[in-house]
C-alpha positions as CSV (number, residue, x, y, z in Angstrom):
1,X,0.0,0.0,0.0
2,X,1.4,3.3,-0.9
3,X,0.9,6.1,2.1
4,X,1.3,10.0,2.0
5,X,3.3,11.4,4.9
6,X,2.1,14.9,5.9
7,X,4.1,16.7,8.2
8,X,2.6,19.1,10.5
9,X,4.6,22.1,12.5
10,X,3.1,23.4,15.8
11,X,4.1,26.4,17.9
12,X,3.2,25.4,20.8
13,X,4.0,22.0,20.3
14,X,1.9,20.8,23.4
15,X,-0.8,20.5,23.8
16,X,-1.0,20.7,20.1
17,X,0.4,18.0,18.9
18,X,-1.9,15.7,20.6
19,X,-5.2,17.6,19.7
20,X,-4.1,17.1,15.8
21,X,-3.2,13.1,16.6
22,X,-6.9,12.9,17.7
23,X,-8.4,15.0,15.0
24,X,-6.5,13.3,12.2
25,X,-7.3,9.7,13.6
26,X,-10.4,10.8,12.9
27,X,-10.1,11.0,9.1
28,X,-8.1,8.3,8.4
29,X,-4.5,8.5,9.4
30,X,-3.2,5.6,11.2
31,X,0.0,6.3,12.1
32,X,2.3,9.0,13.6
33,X,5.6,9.8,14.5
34,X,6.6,13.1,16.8
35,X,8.6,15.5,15.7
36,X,11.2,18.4,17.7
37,X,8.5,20.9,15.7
38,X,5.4,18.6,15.7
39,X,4.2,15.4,14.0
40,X,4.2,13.3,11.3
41,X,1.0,11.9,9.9
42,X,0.4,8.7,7.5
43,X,-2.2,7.8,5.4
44,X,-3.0,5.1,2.8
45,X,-2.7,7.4,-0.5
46,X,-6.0,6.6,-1.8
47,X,-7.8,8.4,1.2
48,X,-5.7,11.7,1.4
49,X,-7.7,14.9,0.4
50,X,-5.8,18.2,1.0
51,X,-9.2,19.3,1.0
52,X,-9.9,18.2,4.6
53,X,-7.0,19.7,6.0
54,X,-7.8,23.0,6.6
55,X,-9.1,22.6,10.1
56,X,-5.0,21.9,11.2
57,X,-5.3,26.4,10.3
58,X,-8.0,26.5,12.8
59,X,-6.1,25.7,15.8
60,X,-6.9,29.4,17.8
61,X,-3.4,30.4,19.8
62,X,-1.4,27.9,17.4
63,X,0.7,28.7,14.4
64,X,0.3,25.6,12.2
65,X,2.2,24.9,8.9
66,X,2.0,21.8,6.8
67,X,3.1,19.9,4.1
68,X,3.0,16.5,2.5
69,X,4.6,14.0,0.8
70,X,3.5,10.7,-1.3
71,X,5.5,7.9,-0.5
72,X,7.0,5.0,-2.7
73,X,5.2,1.6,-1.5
74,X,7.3,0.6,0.9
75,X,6.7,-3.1,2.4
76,X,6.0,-1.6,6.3
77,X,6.4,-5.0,7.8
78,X,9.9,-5.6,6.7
79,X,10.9,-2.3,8.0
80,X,9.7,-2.9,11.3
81,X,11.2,-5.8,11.2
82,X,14.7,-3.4,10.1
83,X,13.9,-1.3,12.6
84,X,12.3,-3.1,15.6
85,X,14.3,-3.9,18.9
86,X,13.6,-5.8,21.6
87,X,11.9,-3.5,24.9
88,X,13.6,-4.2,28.3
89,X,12.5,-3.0,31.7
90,X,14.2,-3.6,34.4
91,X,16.0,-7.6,33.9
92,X,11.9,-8.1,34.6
93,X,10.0,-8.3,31.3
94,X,11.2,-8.1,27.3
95,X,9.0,-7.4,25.0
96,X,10.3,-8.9,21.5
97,X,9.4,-10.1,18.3
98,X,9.7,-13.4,16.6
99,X,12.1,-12.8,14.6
100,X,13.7,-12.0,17.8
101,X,16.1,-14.7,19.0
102,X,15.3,-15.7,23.0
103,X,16.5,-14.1,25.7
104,X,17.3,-15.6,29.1
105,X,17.4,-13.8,32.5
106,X,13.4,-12.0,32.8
107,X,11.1,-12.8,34.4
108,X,8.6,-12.4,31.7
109,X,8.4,-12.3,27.9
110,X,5.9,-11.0,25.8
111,X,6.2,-11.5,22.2
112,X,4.8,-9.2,19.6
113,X,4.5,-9.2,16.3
114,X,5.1,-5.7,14.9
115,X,2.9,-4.5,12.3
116,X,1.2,-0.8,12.4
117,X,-0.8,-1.4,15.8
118,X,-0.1,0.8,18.9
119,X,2.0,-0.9,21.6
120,X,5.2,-2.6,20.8
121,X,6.8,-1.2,23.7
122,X,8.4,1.4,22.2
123,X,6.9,4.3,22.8
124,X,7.1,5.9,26.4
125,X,3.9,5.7,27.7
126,X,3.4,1.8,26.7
127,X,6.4,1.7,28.7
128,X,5.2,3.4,31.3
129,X,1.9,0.9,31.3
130,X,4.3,-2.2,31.4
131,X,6.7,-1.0,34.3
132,X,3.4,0.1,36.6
133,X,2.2,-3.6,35.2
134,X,5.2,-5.0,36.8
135,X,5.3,-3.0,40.3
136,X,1.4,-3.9,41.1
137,X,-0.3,-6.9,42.6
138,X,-2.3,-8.1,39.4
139,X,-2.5,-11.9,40.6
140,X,-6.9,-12.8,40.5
141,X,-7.6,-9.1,38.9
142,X,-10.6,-9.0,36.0
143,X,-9.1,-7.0,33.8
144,X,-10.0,-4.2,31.0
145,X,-7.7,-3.2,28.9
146,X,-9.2,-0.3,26.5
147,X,-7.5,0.5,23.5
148,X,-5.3,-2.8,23.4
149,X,-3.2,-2.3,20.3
150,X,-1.0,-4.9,19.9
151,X,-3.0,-6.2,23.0
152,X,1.1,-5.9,25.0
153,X,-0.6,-4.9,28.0
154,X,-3.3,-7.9,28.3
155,X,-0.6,-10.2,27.2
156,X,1.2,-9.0,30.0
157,X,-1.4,-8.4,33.0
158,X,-2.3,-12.7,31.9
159,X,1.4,-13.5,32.7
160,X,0.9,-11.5,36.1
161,X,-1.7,-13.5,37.3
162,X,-5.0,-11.8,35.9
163,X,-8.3,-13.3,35.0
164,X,-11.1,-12.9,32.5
165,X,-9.3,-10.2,30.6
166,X,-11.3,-8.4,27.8
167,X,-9.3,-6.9,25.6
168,X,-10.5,-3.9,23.1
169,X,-9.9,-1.9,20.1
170,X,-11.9,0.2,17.2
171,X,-9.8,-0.7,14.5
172,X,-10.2,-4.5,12.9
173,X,-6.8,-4.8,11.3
174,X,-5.9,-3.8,14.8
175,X,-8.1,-6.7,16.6
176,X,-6.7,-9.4,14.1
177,X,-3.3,-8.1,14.7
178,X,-4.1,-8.9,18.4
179,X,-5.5,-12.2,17.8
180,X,-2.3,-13.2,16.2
181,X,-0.4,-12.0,19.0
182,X,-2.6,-13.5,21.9
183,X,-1.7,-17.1,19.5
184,X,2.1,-16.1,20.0
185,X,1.7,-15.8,23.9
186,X,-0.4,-19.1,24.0
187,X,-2.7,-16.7,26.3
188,X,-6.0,-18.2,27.5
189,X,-7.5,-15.6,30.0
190,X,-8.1,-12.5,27.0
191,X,-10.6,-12.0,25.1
192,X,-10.1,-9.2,22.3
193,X,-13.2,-7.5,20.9
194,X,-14.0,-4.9,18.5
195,X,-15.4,-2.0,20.3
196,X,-15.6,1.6,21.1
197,X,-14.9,2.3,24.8
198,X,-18.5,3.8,25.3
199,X,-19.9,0.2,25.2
200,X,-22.3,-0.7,28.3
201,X,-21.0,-3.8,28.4
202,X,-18.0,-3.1,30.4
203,X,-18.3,-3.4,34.2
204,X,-17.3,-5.0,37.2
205,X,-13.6,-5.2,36.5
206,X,-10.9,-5.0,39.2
207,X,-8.2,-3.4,36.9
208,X,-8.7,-1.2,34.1
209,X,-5.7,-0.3,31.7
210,X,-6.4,2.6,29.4
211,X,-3.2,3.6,27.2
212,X,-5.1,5.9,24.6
213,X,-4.9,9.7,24.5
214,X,-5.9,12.3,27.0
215,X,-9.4,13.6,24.7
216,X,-10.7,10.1,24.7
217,X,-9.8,9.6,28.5
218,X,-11.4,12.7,29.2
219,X,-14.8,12.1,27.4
220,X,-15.2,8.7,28.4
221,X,-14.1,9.0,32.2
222,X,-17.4,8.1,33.6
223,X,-17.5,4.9,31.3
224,X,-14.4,4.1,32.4
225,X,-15.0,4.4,35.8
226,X,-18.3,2.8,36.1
227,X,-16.8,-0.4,34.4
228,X,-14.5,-0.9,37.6
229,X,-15.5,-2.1,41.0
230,X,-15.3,-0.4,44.6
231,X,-11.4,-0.8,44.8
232,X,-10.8,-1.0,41.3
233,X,-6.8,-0.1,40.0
234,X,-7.3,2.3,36.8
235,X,-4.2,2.6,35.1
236,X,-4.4,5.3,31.9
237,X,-1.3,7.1,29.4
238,X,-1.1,8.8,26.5
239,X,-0.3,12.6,27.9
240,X,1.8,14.6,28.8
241,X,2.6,15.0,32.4
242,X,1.7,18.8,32.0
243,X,-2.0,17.4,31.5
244,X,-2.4,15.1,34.4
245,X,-4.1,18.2,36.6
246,X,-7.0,18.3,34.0
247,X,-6.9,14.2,34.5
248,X,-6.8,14.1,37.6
249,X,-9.8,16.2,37.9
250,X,-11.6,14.9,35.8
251,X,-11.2,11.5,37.3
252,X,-11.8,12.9,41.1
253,X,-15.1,14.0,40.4
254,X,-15.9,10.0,38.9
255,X,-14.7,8.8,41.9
256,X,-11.1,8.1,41.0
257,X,-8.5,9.0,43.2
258,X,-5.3,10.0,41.9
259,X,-2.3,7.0,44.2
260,X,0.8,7.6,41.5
261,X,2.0,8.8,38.8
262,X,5.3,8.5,36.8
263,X,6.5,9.8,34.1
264,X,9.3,9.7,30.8
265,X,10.3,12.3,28.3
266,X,7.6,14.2,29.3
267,X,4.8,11.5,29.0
268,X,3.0,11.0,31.8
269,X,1.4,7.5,33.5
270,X,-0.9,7.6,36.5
271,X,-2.6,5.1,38.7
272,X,-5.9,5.3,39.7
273,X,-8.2,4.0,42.8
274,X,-11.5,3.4,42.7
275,X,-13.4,4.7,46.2
């Protein structure tokens, strides 16, 4: 498949650069790469219109410029493959791929095949997710995990000890991607399902993972919180740490209290407790 790259330059850069993540997810680009001036946006060529760009000019109290490119088709799964290195934490976990010789000396190992989901480990606030993963007690949980990506995190939160894990995302190449990766892990606690995390069918979980972005945390804070028991642990990334006061109350007034947070070139991780 042949992609155009456009490249976006914000001033500020945050909170910026997430609000155009969000809005451009939203029209079709499924991929994105931050820049030292902003981000970097891909989408299958077919689907690009310059046409429905001109909301990016719209951003009040933001200078925006942008430009694109159409790429050569380049075979993404080989370069991931080029480019994809195994994620330590600690001598506790690895995530790697198959291609990935094994590793001795962790605890756990989570293997992932990398394709164009979220959540190889790479990225800080996955990270973030896996370390918290690592440091809680998990063991007899029911577990959420809301936006799974590569479904890392379920994989994971299984290999700690938890039960009956549902495991979501909106995208279907996303939730096959997951299925395949859930096979690699020989996991038997997750289920993965397509769906949106406004659902009703979510509740009565003890811990809640919710890696996405801080607009769809924020709207959907009340779902998220009614899905979790008295007690619940909510785990949530994808901000930055100058956003967690806007979290934070938000989630306070859904009955969330704010126990932790941690953070890593300036993304942000917090924990959660359901009173």
């Amino acid at each position: 498949m042949e992609y155009t790259k456009l490249m976006v330059s914000l001033e500020p850069k945050v909170p910026f650069s997430e609000i155009a993540i969000s809005d451009l997810s939203d029209i079709g680009y499924d991929s994105f790469l931050e820049t030292e001036t902003g981000i970097e946006a891909y989408i299958p060529q077919e689907e690009f219109k310059e046409s429905e760009l001109g909301f990016l000019k719209g951003y009040e109290s933001c200078q925006v410029d942008f430009s694109f490119e159409h790429l050569p088709y380049t075979n993404w799964n080989a370069k991931w493959e080029a480019d994809f290195e195994p994620v330590i934490v600690g001598n506790r976990c690895i995530v790697r791929a198959p291609f990935h010789g094994e590793r001795e000396g962790f605890e756990h190992e989570v293997i992932i095949q990398p394709k164009m989901s979220f959540g190889t480990g790479h990225h800080a606030t996955t990270f973030l997710m896996i370390s918290y993963l690592l440091d809680i007690e998990v063991k007899g949980r029911r577990t959420l995990d809301v936006g799974s990506g590569t479904g890392v995190l379920a994989i994971l939160a299984e290999k700690l000890g938890a039960v009956n894990i549902l495991a979501t995302d909106i995208d279907d190449h996303v939730v096959e991607n997951a299925k395949e990766n859930l096979a690699l892990n020989k996991t038997v606690e997750i289920h993965v399902k397509k769906a949106d995390v406004t659902n009703d069918f979510y509740e009565n979980y003890d811990l809640i993972l919710a890696n996405i972005n801080l607009n769809v945390l924020l709207h959907n804070m009340q779902t998220i919180s009614s899905a979790g028991n008295q007690g619940a642990l909510v785990l949530m990334s994808g901000f930055y740490v100058d956003d967690v006061p806007v979290l934070e109350a938000a989630a306070a007034e859904n009955g969330l209290i704010l126990e932790e947070l941690r953070n890593q070139e300036r993304w942000a991780s917090v924990l959660f407790k359901k009173k």
